[in-house]
Each structure stands twice: as structure tokens, then as C-alpha cells.
N, C-alpha and C positions, 0 to 999 in steps of 0.2 A: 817788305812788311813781314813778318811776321806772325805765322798761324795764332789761336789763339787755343786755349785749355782750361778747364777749371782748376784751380789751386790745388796744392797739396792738402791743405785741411779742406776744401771742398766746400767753404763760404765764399768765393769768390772766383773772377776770372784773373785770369794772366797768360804772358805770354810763352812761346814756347820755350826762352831762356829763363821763365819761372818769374819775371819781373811784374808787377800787378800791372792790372789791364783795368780800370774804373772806364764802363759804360754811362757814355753820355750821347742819348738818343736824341733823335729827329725825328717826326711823325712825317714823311713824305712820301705816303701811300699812295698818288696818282703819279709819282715823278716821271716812272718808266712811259707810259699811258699818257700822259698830258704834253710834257715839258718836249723843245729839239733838243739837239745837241747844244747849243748855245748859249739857252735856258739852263738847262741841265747844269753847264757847268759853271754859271752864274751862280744856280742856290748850291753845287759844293764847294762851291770856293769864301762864300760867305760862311757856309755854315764850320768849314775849316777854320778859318778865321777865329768864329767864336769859341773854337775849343772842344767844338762837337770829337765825338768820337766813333760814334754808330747811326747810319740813314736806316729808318726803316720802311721797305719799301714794297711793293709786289708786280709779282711776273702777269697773271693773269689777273687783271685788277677790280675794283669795286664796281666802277661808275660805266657801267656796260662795255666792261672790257674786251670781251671777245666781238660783239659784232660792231664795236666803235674803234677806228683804228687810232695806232699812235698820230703823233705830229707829223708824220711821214706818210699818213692813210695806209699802213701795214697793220694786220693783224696779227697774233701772237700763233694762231690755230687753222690747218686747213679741216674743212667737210667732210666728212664722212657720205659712203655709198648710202647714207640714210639722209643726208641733207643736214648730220648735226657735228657742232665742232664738236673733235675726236682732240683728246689729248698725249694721245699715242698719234697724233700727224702734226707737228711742229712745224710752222711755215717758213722753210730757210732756204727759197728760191729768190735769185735774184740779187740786184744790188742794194745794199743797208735795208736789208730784210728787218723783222720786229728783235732779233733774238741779236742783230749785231749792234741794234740802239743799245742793247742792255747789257751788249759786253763795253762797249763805250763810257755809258756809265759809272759799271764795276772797275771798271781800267782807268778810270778819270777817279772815281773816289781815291783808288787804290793810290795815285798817284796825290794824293793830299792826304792821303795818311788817316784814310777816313775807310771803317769797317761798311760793309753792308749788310743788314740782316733783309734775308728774303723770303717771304711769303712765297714759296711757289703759285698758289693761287688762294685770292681770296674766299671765305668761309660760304660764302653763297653757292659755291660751284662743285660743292657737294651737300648742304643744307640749307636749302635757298629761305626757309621760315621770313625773310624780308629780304628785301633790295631784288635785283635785275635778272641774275642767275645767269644762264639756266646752270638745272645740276648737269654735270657732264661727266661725275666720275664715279666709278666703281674703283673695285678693291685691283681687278686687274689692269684696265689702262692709269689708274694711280701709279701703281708700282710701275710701269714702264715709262709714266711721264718721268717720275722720280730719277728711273734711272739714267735717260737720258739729260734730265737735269743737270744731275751730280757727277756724269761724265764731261760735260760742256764744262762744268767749272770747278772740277777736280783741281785743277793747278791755280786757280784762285788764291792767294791764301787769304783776302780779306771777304770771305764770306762765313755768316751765320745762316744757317737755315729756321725758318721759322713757321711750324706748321701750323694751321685753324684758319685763323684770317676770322674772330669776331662772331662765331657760330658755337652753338654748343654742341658735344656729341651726346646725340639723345636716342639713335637705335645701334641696333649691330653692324650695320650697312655702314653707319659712319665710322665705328670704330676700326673697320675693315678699311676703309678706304684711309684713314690717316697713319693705320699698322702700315698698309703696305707702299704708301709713299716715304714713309720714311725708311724702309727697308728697300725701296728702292734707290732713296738717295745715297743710303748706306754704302751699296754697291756699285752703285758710278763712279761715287767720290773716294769710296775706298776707307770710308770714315775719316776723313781728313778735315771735317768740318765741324763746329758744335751744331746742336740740336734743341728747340722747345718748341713749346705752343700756346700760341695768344686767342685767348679764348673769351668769351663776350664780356660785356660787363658787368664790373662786381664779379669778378670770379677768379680763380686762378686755375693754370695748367694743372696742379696736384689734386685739385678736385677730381679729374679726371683719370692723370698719366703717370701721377706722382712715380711710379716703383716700376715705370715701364725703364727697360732698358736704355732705348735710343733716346729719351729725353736723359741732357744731361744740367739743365737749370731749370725753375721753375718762372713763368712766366704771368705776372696781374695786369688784370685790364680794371684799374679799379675809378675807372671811368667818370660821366660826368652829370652824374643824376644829384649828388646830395652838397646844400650848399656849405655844411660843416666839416669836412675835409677829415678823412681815418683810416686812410690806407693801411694806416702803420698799425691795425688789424689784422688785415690781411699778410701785410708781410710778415709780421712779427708771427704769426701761425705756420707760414710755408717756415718757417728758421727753425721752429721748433720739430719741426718734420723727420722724421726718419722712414729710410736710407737719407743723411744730410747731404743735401743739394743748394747752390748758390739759387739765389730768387732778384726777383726786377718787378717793381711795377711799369710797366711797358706802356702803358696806357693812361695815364691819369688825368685830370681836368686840362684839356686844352685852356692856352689864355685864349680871348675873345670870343668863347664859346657860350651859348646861354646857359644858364643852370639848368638842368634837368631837360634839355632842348627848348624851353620857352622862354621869350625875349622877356615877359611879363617878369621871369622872376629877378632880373638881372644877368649880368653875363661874368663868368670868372675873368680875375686879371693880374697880372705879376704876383701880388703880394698871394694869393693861392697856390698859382703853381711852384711858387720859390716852397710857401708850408709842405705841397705835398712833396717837391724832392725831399727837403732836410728831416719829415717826419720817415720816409721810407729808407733813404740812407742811413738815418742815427737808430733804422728800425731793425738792422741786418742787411740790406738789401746789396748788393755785387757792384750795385751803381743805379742811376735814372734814366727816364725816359721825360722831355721835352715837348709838347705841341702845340699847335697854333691854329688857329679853327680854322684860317684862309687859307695857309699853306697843306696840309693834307690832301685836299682835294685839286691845287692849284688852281685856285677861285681867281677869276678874270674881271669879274663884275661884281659890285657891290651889291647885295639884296637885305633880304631879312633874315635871310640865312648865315651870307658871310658880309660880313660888314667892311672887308678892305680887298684888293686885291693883292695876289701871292706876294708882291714884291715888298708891298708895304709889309706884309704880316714879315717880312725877313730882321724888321729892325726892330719888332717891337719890345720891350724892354727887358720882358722876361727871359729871352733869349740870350741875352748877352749876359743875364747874373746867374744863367746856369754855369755857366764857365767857372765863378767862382766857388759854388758848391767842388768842383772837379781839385780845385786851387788847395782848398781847404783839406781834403781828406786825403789829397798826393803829399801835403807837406808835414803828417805824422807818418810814422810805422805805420805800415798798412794790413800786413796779414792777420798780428796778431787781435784785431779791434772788434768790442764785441757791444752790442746796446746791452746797456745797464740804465734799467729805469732807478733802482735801490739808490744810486746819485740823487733822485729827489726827491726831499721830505713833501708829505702832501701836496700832491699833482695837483694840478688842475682840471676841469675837463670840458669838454664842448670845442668851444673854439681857441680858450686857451689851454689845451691839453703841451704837454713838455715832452722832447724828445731827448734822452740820453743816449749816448753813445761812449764808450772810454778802449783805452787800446793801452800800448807799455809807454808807460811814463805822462801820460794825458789823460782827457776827458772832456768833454763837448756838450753840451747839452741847448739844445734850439726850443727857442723863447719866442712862440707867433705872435703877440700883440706886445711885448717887453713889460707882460709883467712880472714881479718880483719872485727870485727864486729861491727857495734853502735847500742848502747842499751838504749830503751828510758828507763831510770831505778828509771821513778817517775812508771812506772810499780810495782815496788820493794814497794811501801808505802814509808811512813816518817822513817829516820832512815840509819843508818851506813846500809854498804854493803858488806861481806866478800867476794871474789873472790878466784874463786881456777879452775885447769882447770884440767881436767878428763881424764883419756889417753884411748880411747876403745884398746889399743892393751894389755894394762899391769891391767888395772885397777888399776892406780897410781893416787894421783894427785901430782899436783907441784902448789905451794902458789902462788896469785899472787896478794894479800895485801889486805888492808880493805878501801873502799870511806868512807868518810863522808857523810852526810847526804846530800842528794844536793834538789836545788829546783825544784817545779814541773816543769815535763816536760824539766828536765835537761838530755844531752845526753853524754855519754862516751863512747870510740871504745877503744876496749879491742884487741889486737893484741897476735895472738895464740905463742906458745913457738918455733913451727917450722910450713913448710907450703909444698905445694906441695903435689901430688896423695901420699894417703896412709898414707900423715898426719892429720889425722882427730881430733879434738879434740872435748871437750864436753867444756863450760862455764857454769860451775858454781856458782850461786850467790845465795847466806845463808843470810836472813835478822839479820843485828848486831846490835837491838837497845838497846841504850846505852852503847853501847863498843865504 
């Protein structure tokens, strides 16, 4: 595999022979923590399958990761002369200690062709404000976990680092302790790695980090409180950003999760999380992030909480039509592509808001309920226009003819093949000149 890097224009990732790299995530924050080996290589080989590209996952985890061990009954942390896990004493006595399940892992993704982005630890275990904790780090054993990190998997090449873990940084103490772990990961790894930070919801990294050095993308959690879907707020702000940085919504509406956490108001499902990829990728964004309320935590049991267990949550349908969003934006030019809303006479707004996107010789634009579009299509240049309309459930298209060349600032409303929640479509338009 090969390492990866931001772009030359610096909207996107790629690889190190400069070829684009489109992030396509997996929320599977308990993997390390939960799953054997077994398991493990169960949900990467499924999720390879579906065309994922990036697990995202953590070392020291959510669900009382330090004093509940893995599947192994290993902890990640030995004790400190004070009786508290010490993050400068990493427990790597013995056979398939905590830290060689998670080169297994990283060596198991690596070997399906699957990136890993790592939380070294999650957000609680330096601002515990909720969940298990405890806080255990300052500015100083940060920076030595760090660099013991980013030495351990220095020759990695399929690692992303990912600092926060879901917390905001609200005093100096935390600003200190995520400066000097990622200066310490710097230094292990030699800088061999990319860098951001996922930060709570509703929020992006640039709130914070935007013009720090060691962040080299920006990263949204734009989470799973509101049932009309607008990421592509947020991202469309981090794109406008200077010093320009590539941006991800990282986090967005899990399928099967309730709305705002209660069951009362409903629960998101495919046709959401398909809006919120195509709204965030036709919004600037480097690529998506994926998740599934059962799989994150690797839920075992059905409650009120999670309604299936991990294996089921692996098939469920949103999962597999991320693949085609991935389908779609690999089979135009890829660097040059920029959202362009000015493609749509009179948006819509709420929940039929419209996403443009256009790049050299196309143009995109995603239609969340399919209804009717007009497109100013001297946007398109001089020249014939092929239309064709994109299905996110199947990744089909169906033909839907060639314009002629029309004059500037000529408009045409393209009316989708069917409409209503769940019929979402994409528009299509291929420059035809001289056909």
C-alpha cells in the first residue's frame, strides 16, 4: 500500500504517486476493544468487499476502555506508583498482549487494502465532560504516549492519525495535551503519517486547529441531532477556509440511530445517510464517512439503544450504496472538481435543498426527494450536453438524451425518473461537443 498525502491543490487526498485517494469510512470505534481476531477480520473483509476505504477506529476506547479489557482480557495500560493508568506505561508483557491485537488488525486491514484512521485515544481521557474516562493525560505523558505510538507504527503505511475522540478543547490544559501528542506522534513516526481532529458534534476541527501546523485536513462530526440533514454547511465553510485544507464530514447521521438520541422522534436510515454523503461530497469534501448505530460500539444485543446486533448492522443497505457514491466520483476527473451551486436556478431548501458539484467536462448535481431541477447549463460551456440520471440506491444510470448546444445562459428543468422520500437521484451532465 501505499502512504497517503494531500493533493497538490490541497482539496483533497491522494496517494503517494499523486493518484486520488477518495475516503470512504467506517465508524468502528469499539473494533480494537470489542471484536477477536476472528471477528475482526470478519467485519474487514465485509467491509472491503463493500468498497470501504478507511476504518475508523481507537486505541484507548470509549466504552471503558482502559479498566475493561479486550476480547483477550488484555488491557491497553499498566498502573502507575499511584494506582492510575499511566499512558507513558503501555502493556506489552507477554503473549498477544493489547498492542499486538492492534497490529493484527492494522496488518489484517493493510492486507485488504483498507486505510486505518486511529484515534490514539478517545476524547474522554483528556476531557471526560461525559462518558467513563478517567482523564489520564497531560501535555507531558501525551507527548510520550505519542511518541511511542508513532514509533510502533512508523512503517505502517496504511495509518491516518486522528486526534479528539468527540470532546471539545475548552481550557489550556487540553490544548496542551493534543499540541503535544501530536508532536509526539510527529516524532515517532517521523511525520510519515497524515494528521486531524474529530471533534464533538456539530462541529468541525477548524473551529479549533484550523492553521495549526500538524493538522493537515479538516475533520466534521456533524452528527446526529437534527432530522433535516445540512452538513453541507459546514463543509462548504471549512472549503472556503484559508490556509486551504482538504475537509470530511467524519461523523454524520449513523443509519439506525434515533434522531437526536430518542426513539420517540424516529430513527435515520439509508435514504439519510446516502443525502448526507452526496450533500458533503458535491459540497467540497475529500470523501465520506459511513456509520451504523450497532456497529460502532459492536452491539451484541438488541435494546432500545441498538436495535440489531453488529453482524446484522454489516448488511444493512446503506452500507453497500456507499460504494456507489465512491463509483461515481472515481469515474470523472477527479482533481479538478469543485461545487458549484450557480448550476441551480432557484434551490430548494429544507429537506429538498440540491447539491452541485462540476469538474472538466461534467457536472453532478444530487436531488434528495427527485424533485424537479433547472439548470443554468451555459454553466456546461459551448456545446451538446449528454444527460443521464444516477441512481445512489443501485448505482445504475438510466439515459435521459443529448441538448443541443443552447445559448448563454439558457435554462432547462430536468424532471427526475421518480420522486418522493428515498427517491434521490444524482443529474448527470457529460459535455457532448460535436455529437
Amino acid at each position: 500500500m501505499q502512504r497517503l498525502r494531500v493533493s497538490d491543490n490541497r482539496r483533497y487526498l491522494a496517494h503517494e504517486d499523486g493518484t486520488p485517494f477518495f475516503w470512504l469510512g467506517d465508524t468502528a470505534w469499539e473494533l480494537l476493544h470489542k471484536l477477536n481476531r476472528e471477528e475482526a477480520g470478519e467485519y474487514l473483509r465485509q467491509r472491503a468487499r463493500l468498497s470501504f476505504t478507511v476504518i475508523q477506529t481507537v486505541a484507548l476506547a470509549e466504552l471503558d476502555g482502559l479498566a475493561s479489557g479486550n476480547a483477550y482480557g488484555r488491557g491497553p495500560l499498566l498502573l502507575n506508583v499511584e494506582g492510575r493508568y499511566d499512558p507513558a506505561l503501555p502493556d506489552t508483557a507477554g503473549d498477544y498482549h493489547y498492542w499486538d491485537h492492534v497490529d493484527f488488525v492494522v496488518n489484517g486491514a493493510a492486507s485488504l487494502g483498507l486505510y486505518v484512521a486511529l484515534l490514539p485515544a478517545w476524547g474522554d481521557k483528556f476531557n471526560l465532560k461525559h462518558g467513563v474516562g478517567p482523564v489520564i493525560f497531560n501535555e507531558y505523558n501525551a507527548y510520550s504516549y505519542g511518541r511511542w505510538l508513532g514509533n510502533r507504527y512508523q512503517d505502517c503505511p496504511n495509518l491516518i492519525w486522528v486526534l479528539g475522540g468527540d470532546r471539545p478543547l475548552e481550557t489550556a490544559g487540553h490544548f496542551a495535551v493534543i499540541r503535544a501528542m501530536a508532536e509526539g506522534l510527529k516524532e515517532g513516526d517521523q511525520g510519515r503519517h497524515l494528521m486531524t481532529f474529530h471533534p464533538q458534534g456539530w462541529q468541525s476541527s477548524s473551529q479549533y486547529l484550523h492553521e495549526e501546523s500538524w493538522l493537515d485536513f479538516n475533520m466534521i462530526q456533524s452528527g446526529h441531532g437534527e432530522r433535516i440533514i445540512m452538513n453541507y454547511t459546514k463543509v462548504g465553510g471549512d472549503y472556503a477556509k484559508l490556509p486551504v485544507k482538504p475537509v470530511i464530514d467524519a461523523e454524520p447521521c449513523y443509519e439506525d440511530i434515533a434522531i437526536g438520541f430518542k426513539p420517540e422522534n424516529g430513527y435515520f436510515d439509508a435514504s439519510d445517510v446516502r443525502t448526507a454523503a452526496y450533500y458533503a461530497v458535491f459540497s467540497g469534501a475529500c470523501g465520506h464517512t459511513y456509520g451504523q448505530h450497532c456497529i460502532w460500539p459492536m452491539a451484541t444485543e438488541a435494546d432500545d439503544g441498538y436495535l440489531m446486533h453488529w453482524r446484522e448492522g454489516l448488511n444493512r443497505p446503506g452500507a453497500a450504496q456507499m460504494g456507489h457514491l465512491r463509483a461515481l466520483m472515481e469515474s470523472r476527473p477527479y482533481f479538478d472538481r469543485v461545487p458549484d451551486q450557480s448550476l441551480i436556478v432557484n434551490n430548494k431548501t429544507g429537506a429538498n435543498y440540491m447539491s452541485a458539484t462540476r469538474g472538466s467536462g461534467y457536472a453532478m448535481i444530487y436531488i434528495p426527494n427527485g424533485a424537479p431541477v433547472t439548470v443554468d447549463m451555459s454553466r456546461m460551456g459551448a456545446g451538446g450536453v449528454a444527460a443521464s440520471w444516477y441512481d445512489p440506491r443501485n448505482g445504475g444510470y438510466i439515459q435521459a438524451g443529448l441538448l443541443p448546444a443552447l445559448e448563454d445562459h439558457a435554462l432547462h428543468t430536468f424532471y427526475s425518473p421518480s420522486s418522493g422520500r428515498g427517491n434521490d437521484w444524482v443529474l448527470v451532465l457529460d459535455a457532448a461537443v460535436g455529437k
